[in-house]
N, C-alpha and C positions, 0 to 999 in steps of 0.2 A: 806584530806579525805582518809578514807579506802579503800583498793581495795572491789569490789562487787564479791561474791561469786556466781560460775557457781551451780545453781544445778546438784548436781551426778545424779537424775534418768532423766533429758533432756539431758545428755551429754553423754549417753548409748542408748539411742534410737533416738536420731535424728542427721543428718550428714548436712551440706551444700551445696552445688552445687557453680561450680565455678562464678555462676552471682548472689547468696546469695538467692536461694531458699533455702526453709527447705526438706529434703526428710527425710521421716519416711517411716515405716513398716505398712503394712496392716494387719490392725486388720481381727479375727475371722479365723486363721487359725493355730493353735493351736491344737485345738481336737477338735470330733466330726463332723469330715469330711464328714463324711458319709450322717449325714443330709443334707448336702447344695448338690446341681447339679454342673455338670461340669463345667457349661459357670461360675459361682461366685466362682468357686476355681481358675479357666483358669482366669480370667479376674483380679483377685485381685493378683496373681503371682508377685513378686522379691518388689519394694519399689512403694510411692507414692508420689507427691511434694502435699503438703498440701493445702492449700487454705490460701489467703491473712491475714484474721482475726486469724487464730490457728498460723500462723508464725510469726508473731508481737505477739503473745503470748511466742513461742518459743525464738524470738531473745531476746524477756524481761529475759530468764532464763539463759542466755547464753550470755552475754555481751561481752566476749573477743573473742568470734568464729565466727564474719562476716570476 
């Protein structure tokens, strides 16, 4: 069998945690800051660990990085 190829754009935005979470980046902070209030720019700050369903979507794209 072939080796299975990691996709390049999941393997630039998502990292693992050492007990095989997904942590990714919080969307909507980017531009247009301005619009959103304090507590949703404060509260969405530095990374996220994903939820069970979008990381078994993750580890699907990314086979060799558990």
């Amino acid at each position: 069998m072939p080796k299975m190829k990691t996709k390049s754009g999941a393997k630039k935005r998502f990292s693992f945690t050492a007990t095989g979470k997904v942590k990714a980046g919080v969307a909507g902070k980017r531009h247009r800051l301005i619009s959103h209030n304090a507590k949703y720019i404060r509260t969405n700050r530095g990374t996220k660990i994903l939820s069970k369903g979008d990381a078994n979507l993750v580890k699907w794209y990314m086979p060799y990085n558990r």
